[in-house]
N, C-alpha and C positions, 0 to 999 in steps of 0.2 A: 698130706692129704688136703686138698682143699676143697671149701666148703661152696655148694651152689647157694646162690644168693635166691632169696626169697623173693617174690616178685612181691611187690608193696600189696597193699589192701585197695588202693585207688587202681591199679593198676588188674587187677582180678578183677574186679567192677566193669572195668571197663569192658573187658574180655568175654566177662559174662554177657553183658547188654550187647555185644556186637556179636554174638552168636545168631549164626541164621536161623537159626528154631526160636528163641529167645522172641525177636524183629518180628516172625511170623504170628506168635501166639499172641502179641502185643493187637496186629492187624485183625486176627481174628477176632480177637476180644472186642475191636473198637466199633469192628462190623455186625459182630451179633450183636452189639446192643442197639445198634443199628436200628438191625433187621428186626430185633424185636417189637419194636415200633410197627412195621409195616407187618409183623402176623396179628399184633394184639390187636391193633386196626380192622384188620380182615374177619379176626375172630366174633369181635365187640360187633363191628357194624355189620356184617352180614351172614356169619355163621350163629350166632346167639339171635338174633331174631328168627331167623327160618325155624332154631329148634324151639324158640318159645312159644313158634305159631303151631305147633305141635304136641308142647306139653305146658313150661313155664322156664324163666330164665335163671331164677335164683332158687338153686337147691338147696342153699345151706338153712331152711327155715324144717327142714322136716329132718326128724330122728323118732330113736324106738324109745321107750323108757324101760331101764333097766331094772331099777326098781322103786315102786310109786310112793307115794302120792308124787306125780311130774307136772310141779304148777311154775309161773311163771318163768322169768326170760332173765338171763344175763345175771346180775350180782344178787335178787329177787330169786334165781330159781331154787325149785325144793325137788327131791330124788334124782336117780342118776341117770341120766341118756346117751345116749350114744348117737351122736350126728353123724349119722352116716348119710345125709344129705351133701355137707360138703364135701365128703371125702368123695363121691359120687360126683360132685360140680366140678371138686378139682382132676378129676380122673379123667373126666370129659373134656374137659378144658384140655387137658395133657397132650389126648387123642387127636381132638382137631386143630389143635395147634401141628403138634407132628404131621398130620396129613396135610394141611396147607404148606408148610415146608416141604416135605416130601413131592408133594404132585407140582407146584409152583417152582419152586427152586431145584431139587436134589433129580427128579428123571427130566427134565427136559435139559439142565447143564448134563447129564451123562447121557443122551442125547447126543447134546451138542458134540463132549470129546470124544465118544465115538465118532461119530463123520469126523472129524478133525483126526483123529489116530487113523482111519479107514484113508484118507485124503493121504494121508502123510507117508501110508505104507505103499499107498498106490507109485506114490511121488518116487520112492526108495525104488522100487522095484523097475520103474520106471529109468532111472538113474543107474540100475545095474546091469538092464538090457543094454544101454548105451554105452556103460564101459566093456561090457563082451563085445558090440559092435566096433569100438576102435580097437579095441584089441585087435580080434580078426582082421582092419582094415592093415594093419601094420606089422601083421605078419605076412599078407600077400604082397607086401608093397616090399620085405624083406626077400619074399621068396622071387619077388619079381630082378629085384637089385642079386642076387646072385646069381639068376639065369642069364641077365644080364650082363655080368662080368665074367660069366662061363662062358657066353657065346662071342664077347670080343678075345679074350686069350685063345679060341680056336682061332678066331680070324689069323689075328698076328701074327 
């Protein structure tokens, strides 16, 4: 019996890293951190003013008291609260994040690949009238070449 050889430890490595999914997730990672830059951006500078002209920007200063006396802040505080201020700020935060992705990036790229898939099918279809058109061009061109040869062995 012989034994299959184990491929080394560097050599699985490698195997792994050059996988096409591997390569991809690598790109995606590098771009969403990217991109995160360009929503936190968007967030910070123009979606968190419009909603503080509306209410206020920093929810994490309000919560309920669970039970009192709820006196001061931080290592100082006495009774138990519950900040549901920030969980509130970060909820929001969540939401317009997602929809600036979404409306910015995620429907005008599907958009885009539609008209590109719609383009491409057009192209296909396009591409398959033409091969039924030579088809037909060279079957008449067959059928002409055999009347052709019909009608000179009567001559002869």
């Amino acid at each position: 019996m012989s034994e299959k050889q184990q491929p080394g430890v560097w050599e699985g490595f490698k195997a792994f890293l050059m996988r096409g999914n591997v390569i991809d997730l690598a790109v995606a990672v590098v771009i969403g951190a990217a991109f995160t830059n360009i929503v936190n951006s968007v967030v910070k500078g123009i979606i968190n003013p419009v909603v503080g002209a509306i209410g206020t920007q920093n929810l994490d200063n309000y919560s309920s008291c669970l039970k009192k006396p709820c006196t001061g802040t931080g290592d100082h505080a006495k009774g138990i609260r519950i900040m549901w201020g920030s969980v509130l700020g970060s909820t929001l935060s969540f939401l317009i994040t997602a929809a600036v992705v979404y409306f910015l990036m995620v429907l005008p790229m599907s958009k885009f690949l539609a008209r590109q898939a719609a383009r491409q099918k057009a192209k296909e279809n396009t591409q398959e009238v033409m091969d039924v058109t030579e088809l037909e061009v060279l079957k008449e061109i067959r059928d002409a070449l055999i009347a052709q040869r019909g009608n000179d062995r009567r001559e002869g």
